[in-house]
DRENDREN-845625 format. One record per residue (C-alpha): residue number from 1; residue in three letters; x negated, y negated, z negated. Coordinates in steps of 0.1 Angstrom, whole numbers, plus 5000, padded with zeros to 4 digits. Layout:
<vodrens>
VODREN_num_residuo_xx_yy_zz
VODREN_NUM_ALA_X_Y_Z
...
</vodrens>
This chain:
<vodrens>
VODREN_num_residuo_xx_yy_zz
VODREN_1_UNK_2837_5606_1620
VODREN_2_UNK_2870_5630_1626
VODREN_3_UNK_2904_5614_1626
VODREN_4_UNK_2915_5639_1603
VODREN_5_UNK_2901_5668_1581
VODREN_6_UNK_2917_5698_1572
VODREN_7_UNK_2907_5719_1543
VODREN_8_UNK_2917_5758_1543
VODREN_9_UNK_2923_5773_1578
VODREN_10_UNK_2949_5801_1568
VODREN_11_UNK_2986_5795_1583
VODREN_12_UNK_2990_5759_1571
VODREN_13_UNK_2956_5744_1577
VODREN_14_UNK_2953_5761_1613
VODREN_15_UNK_2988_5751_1623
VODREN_16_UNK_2985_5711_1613
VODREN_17_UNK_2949_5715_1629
VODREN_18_UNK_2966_5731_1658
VODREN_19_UNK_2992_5703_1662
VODREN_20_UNK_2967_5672_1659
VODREN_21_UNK_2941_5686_1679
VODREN_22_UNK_2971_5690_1703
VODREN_23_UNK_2976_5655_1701
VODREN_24_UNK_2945_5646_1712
VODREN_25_UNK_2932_5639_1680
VODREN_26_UNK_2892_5650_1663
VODREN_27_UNK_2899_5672_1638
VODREN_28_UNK_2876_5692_1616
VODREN_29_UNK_2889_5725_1600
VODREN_30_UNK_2873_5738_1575
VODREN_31_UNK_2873_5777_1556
VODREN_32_UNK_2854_5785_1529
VODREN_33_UNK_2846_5821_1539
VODREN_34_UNK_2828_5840_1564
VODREN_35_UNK_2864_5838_1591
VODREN_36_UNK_2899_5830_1580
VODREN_37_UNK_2919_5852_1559
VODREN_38_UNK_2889_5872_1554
VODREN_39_UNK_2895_5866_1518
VODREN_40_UNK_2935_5861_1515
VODREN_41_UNK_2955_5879_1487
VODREN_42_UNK_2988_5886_1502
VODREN_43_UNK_3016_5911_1510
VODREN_44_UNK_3014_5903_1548
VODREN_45_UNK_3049_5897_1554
VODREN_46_UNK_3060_5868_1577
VODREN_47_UNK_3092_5865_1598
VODREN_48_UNK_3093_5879_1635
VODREN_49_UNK_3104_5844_1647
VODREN_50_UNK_3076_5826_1632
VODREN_51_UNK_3051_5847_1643
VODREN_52_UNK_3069_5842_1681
VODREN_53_UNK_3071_5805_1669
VODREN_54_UNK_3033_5799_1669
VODREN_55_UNK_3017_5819_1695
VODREN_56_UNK_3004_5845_1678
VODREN_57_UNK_3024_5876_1688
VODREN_58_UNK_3022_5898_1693
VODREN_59_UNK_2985_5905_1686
VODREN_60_UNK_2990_5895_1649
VODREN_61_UNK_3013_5920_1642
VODREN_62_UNK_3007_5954_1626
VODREN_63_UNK_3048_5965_1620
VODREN_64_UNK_3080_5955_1626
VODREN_65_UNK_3106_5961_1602
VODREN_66_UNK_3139_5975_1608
VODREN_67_UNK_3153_5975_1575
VODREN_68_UNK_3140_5965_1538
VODREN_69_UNK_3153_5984_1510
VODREN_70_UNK_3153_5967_1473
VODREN_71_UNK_3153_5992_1446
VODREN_72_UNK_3176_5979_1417
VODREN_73_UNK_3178_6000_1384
VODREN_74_UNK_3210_6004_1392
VODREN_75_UNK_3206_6019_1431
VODREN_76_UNK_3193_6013_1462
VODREN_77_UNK_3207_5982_1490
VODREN_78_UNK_3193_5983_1523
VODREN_79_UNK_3192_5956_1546
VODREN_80_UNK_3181_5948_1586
VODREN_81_UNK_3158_5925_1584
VODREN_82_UNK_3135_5905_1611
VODREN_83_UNK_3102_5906_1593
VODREN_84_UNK_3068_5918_1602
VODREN_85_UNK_3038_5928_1586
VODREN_86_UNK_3001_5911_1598
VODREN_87_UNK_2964_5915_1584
VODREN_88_UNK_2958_5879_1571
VODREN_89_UNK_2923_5885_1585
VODREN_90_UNK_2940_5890_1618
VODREN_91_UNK_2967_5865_1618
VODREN_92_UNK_2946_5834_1601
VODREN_93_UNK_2919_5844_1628
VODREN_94_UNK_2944_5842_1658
VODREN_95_UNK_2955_5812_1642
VODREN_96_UNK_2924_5795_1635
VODREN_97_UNK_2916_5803_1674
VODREN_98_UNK_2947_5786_1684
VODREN_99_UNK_2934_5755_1669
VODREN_100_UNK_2900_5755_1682
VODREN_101_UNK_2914_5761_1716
VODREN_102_UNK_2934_5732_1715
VODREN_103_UNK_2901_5710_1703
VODREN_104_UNK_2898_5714_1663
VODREN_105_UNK_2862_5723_1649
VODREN_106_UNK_2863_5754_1628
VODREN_107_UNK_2833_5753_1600
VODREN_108_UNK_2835_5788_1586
VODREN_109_UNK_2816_5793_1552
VODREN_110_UNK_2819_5756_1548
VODREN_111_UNK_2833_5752_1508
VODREN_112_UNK_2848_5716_1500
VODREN_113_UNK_2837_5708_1470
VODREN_114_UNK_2853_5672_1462
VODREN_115_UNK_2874_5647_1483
VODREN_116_UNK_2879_5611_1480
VODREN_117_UNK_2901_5587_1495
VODREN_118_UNK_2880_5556_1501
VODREN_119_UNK_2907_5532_1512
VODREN_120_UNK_2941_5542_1538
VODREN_121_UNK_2923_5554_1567
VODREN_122_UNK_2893_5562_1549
VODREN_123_UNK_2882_5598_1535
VODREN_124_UNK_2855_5617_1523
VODREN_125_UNK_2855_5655_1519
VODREN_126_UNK_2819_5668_1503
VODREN_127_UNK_2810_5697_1511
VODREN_128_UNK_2783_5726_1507
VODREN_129_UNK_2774_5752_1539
VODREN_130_UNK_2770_5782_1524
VODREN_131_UNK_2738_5790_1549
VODREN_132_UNK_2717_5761_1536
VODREN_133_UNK_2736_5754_1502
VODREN_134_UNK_2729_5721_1505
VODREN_135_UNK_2757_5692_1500
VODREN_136_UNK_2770_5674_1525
VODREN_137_UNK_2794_5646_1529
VODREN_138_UNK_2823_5645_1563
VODREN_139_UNK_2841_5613_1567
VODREN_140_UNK_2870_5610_1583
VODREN_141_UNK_2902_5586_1585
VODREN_142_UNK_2931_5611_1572
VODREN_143_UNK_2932_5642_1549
VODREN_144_UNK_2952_5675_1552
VODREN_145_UNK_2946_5698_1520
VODREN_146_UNK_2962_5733_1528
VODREN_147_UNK_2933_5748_1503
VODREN_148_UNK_2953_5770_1488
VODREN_149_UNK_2968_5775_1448
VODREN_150_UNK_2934_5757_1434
VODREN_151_UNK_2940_5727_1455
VODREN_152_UNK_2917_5697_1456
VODREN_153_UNK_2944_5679_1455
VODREN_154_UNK_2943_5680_1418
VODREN_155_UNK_2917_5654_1417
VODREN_156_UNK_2939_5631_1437
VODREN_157_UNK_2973_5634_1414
VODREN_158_UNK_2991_5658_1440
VODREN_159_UNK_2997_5696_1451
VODREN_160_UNK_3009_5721_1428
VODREN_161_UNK_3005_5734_1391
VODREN_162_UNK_2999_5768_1378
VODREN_163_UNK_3018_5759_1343
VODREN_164_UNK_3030_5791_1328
VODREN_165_UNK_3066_5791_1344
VODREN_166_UNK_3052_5774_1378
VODREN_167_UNK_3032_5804_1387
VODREN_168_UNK_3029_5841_1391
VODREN_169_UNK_2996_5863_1394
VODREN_170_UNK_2998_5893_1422
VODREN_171_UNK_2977_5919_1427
VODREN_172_UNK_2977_5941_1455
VODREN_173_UNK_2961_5976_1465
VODREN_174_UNK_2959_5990_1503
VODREN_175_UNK_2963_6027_1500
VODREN_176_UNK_2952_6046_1527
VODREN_177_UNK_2978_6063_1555
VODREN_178_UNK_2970_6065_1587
VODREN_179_UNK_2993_6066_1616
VODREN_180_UNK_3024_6064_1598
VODREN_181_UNK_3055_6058_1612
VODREN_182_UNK_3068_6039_1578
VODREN_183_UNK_3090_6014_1596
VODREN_184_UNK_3107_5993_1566
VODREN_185_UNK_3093_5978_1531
VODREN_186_UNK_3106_5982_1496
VODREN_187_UNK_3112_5961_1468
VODREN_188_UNK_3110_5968_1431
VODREN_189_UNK_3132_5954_1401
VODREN_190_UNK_3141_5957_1368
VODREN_191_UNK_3126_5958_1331
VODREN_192_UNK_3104_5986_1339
VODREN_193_UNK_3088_5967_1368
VODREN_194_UNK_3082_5933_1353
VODREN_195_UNK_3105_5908_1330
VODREN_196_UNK_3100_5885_1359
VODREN_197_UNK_3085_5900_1384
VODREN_198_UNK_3087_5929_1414
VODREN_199_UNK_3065_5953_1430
VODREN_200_UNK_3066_5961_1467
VODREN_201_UNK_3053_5984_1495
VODREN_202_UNK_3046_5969_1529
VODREN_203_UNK_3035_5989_1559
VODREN_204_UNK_3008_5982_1578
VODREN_205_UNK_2992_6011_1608
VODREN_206_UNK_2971_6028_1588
VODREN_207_UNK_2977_6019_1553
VODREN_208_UNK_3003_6006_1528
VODREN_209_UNK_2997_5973_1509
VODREN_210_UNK_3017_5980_1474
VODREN_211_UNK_3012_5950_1450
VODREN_212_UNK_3030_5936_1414
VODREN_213_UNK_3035_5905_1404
VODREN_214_UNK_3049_5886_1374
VODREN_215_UNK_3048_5848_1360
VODREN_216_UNK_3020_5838_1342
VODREN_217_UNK_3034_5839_1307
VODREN_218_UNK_3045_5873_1314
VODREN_219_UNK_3012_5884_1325
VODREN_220_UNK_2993_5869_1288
VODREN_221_UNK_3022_5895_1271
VODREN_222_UNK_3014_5928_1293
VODREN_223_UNK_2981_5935_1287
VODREN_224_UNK_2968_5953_1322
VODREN_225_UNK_2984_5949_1354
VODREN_226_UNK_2957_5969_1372
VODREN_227_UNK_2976_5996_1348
VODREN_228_UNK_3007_5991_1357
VODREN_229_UNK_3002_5988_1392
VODREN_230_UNK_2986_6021_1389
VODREN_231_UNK_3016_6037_1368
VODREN_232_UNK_3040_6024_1393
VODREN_233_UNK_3019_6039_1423
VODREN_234_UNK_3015_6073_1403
VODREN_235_UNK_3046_6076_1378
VODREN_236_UNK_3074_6056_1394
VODREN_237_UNK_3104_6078_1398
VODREN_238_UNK_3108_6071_1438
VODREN_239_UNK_3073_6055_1449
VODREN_240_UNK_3050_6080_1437
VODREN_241_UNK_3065_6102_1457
VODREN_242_UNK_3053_6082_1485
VODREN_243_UNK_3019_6068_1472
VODREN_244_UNK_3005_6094_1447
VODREN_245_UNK_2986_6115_1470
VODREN_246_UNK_2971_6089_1490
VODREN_247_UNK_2935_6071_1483
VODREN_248_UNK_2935_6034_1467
VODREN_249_UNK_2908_6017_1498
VODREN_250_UNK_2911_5979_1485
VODREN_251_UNK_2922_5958_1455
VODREN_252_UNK_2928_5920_1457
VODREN_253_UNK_2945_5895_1430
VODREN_254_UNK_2951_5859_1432
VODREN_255_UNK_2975_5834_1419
VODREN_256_UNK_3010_5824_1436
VODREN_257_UNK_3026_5789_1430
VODREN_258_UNK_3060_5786_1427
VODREN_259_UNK_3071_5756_1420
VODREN_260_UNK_3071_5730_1450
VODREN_261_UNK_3050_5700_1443
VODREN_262_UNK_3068_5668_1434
VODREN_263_UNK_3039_5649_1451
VODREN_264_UNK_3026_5662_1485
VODREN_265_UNK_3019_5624_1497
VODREN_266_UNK_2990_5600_1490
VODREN_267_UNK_2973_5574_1509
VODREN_268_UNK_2957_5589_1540
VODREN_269_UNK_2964_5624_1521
VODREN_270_UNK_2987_5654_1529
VODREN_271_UNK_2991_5682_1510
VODREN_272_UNK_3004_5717_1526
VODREN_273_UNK_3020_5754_1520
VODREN_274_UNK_3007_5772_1486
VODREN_275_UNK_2986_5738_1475
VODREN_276_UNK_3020_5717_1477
VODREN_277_UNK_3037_5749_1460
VODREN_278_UNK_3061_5758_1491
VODREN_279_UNK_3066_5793_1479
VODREN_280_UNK_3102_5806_1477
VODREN_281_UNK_3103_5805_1436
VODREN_282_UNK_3122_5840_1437
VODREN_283_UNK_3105_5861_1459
VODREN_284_UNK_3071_5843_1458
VODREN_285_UNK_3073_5844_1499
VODREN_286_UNK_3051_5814_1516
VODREN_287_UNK_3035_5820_1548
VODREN_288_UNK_3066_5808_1568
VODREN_289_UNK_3067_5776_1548
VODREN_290_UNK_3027_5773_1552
VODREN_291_UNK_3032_5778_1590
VODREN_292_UNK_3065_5752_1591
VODREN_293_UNK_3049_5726_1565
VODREN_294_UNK_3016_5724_1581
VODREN_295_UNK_3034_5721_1616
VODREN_296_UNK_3050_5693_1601
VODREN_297_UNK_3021_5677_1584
VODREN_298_UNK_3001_5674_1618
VODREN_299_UNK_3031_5658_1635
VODREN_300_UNK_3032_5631_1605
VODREN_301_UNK_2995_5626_1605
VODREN_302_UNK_2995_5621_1642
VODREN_303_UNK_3023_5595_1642
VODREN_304_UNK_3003_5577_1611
VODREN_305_UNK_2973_5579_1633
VODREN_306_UNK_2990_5566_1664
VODREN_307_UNK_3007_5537_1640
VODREN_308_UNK_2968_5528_1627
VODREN_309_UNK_2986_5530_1596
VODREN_310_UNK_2976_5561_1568
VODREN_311_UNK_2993_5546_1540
VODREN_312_UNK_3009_5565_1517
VODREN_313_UNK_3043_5547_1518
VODREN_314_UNK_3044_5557_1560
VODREN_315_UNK_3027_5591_1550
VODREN_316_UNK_3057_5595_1526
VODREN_317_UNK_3077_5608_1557
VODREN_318_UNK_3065_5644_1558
VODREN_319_UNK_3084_5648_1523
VODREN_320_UNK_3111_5637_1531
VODREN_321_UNK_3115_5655_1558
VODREN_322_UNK_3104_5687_1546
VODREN_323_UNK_3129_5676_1516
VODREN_324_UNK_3157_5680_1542
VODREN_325_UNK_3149_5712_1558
VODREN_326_UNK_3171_5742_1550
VODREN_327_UNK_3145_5758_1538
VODREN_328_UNK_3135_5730_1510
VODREN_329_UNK_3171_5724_1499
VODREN_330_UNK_3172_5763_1495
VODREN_331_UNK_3139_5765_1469
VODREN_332_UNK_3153_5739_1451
VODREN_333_UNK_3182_5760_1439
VODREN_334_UNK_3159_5788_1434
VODREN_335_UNK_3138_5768_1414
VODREN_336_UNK_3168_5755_1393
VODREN_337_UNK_3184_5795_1391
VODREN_338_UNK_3143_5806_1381
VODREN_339_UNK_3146_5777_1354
VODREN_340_UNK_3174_5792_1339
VODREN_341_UNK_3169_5829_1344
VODREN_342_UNK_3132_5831_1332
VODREN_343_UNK_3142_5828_1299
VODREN_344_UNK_3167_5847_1296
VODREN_345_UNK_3148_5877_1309
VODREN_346_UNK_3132_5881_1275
VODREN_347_UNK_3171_5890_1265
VODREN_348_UNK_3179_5911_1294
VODREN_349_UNK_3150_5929_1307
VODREN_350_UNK_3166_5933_1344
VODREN_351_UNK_3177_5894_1343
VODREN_352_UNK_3154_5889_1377
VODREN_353_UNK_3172_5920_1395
VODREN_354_UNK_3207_5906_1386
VODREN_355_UNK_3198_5871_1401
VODREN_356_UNK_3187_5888_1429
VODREN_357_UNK_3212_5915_1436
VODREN_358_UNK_3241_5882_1431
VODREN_359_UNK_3225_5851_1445
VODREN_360_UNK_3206_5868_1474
VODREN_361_UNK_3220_5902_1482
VODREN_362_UNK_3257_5895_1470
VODREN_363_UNK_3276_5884_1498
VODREN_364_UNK_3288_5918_1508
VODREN_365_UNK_3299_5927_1470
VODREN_366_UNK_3337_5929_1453
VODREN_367_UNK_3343_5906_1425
VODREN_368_UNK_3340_5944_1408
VODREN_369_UNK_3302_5950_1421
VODREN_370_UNK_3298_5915_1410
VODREN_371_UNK_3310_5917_1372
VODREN_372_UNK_3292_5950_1366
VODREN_373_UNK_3256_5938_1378
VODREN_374_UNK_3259_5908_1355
VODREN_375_UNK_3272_5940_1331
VODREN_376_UNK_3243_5965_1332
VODREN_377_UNK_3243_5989_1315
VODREN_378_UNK_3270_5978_1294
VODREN_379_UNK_3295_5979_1323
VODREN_380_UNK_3285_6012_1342
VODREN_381_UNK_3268_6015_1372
VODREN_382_UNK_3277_5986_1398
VODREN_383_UNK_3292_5994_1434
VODREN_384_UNK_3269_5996_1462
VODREN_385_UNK_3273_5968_1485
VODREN_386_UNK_3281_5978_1521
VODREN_387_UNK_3249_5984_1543
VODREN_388_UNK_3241_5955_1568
</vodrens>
């Protein structure tokens, strides 16, 4: 019997496993595919401090940025920025490693298939081994679920939903360009991009990972993504002139909450990064929150542990104190600007750029700047705000 189980082993499963195995605690981790991140459909782009943060760096790390440039239809604002890419199959791995090292079992190609909370202080996690495809059945006294959008925790009344204006379908393309010395990514706005939506180009060493996104309902009205993503990679006005001679090597597409959870807690449960629906509901970003919330999780479970008592009412602390984190108090403005804006977006067509270029990007802009965003194209062509 484990004192806890963790299910998924990307950034938020590895670090809680990490931090309870730490403590001293048995903990079984477990990923449904060959290593972590193997299978992970993602940009790659995490903060430098994070990566610093949990130990990983700088092996995990393909680029630093220096600068980020977002591409309005109205110009181009470019930023410093302290971001990074990483291979998810390099990152999770490292990661993952971490957590053994520290005393977690990692069971790769190990698929939960149901969990069950018997009692506080009392799972059970079935599962089926990919090797022998036969089910099994792990018992163990607490429960992290960091499994990802399609969370278990479903079954249980928690985690997150992928209702129409709660979630946003990516998909991403690595196009082949060795040794380049591309040191900044680029973001993507406006109508001709997505409604509500961006696309982006993230360097890697040898390749560029160029994805599109947009929310659900979106997605049901535009047909093809695959091509649009294509379009944008050979037609766009600036980016083809960067991507259309280089070979497409990989395509991924996957589903991105955003929307936190309103329940993360349960008795002897947890629930973690993109399953608890910590993704930034602006700019879809989530690996830091998967890295901080599953940091936090394992410290929670380990005091419940310690206290012999996994009930969800002592439990309840790792919501409220991810609640009161920056970070938190932050999405939950997004979430409430997103509410509004989504909408609207079917009136103005650049709706998402405008929110971004004011609420994110506009502390550097005249009362001027400001009025003529909101304004486009009615108003002319906004100032530029100064370069940081």
């Amino acid at each position: 019997m484990f004192d806890v189980i963790v299910v998924g082993a990307g950034p938020a499963g590895s670090s809680a496993a990490y931090r309870l195995a730490n403590n001293g605690w048995r903990v079984a981790l477990l990923e449904r595919s060959n290593e972590p991140g193997e299978d992970n459909v993602c940009g790659g782009m995490v903060s430098l401090p994070m990566v610093k943060r949990f130990g990983v760096f700088p092996d995990a790390v393909e680029k630093e940025m220096r600068s980020e440039l977002h591409v309005f239809p109205w110009g181009v604002i470019e930023n410093t920025t302290e971001q990074c890419t990483v291979r998810r199959s390099v990152f999770d791995r490292l990661l993952a490693q971490r957590a053994v090292a520290a005393g977690a079992e990692l069971m790769t190609r190990t698929l939960a298939r149901a969990v069950r909370v018997v009692a506080p202080g009392r799972v059970e996690v079935e599962v089926q081994r990919r090797s022998t495809r036969r089910l099994t059945r792990l018992r163990g006294r607490g429960l992290i679920l960091a499994d990802g959008p399609r969370t278990l925790a479903r079954s249980l009344g928690l985690g997150c939903r992928l209702e129409d204006g709660g979630a946003a379908f990516a998909l991403t393309y690595e196009l082949a360009w060795p040794g380049n010395e591309m040191n900044h990514y680029e973001l993507y706005y406006g109508g001709d991009i997505a409604l509500w939506g961006y696309a982006w180009i993230f360097p890697y060493r040898d390749v560029l990972n160029v994805g599109l996104g947009c929310v659900r309902s979106e997605l049901k009205r535009r047909g093809s993504l695959q091509r649009d993503l294509v379009g944008f990679i050979r037609s766009h006005p600036r980016a083809s002139r960067l991507l259309d001679d280089k070979p497409i090597v990989r395509r991924r597409g996957g589903w991105i909450p955003l929307r936190p959870s309103r329940r993360m807690v349960g008795p002897s449960t947890l629930v973690v990064g993109d399953a608890a629906g910590l993704v930034h509901p602006l700019i879809a970003a989530g690996v830091d929150n998967a890295l901080a919330s599953g940091d936090l999780a394992g410290q929670v479970m380990s005091e419940a542990l310690a206290a012999d008592d996994l009930s969800a009412s002592f439990l309840a602390r790792f919501q409220r104190r991810w609640q009161r984190t920056t970070t938190a108090r932050f999405m939950e403005i997004e979430d409430w600007i997103a509410r509004i804006g989504r909408p609207l977006s079917r009136v103005d067509r650049d709706m998402l750029a405008k929110v971004i270029q004011l609420c994110l990007l506009g502390g550097t802009m005249s009362w001027l700047g400001k009025v003529q965003v909101l304004g486009y194209p009615l108003l002319g062509t906004p100032q530029r705000a100064r370069r940081r």
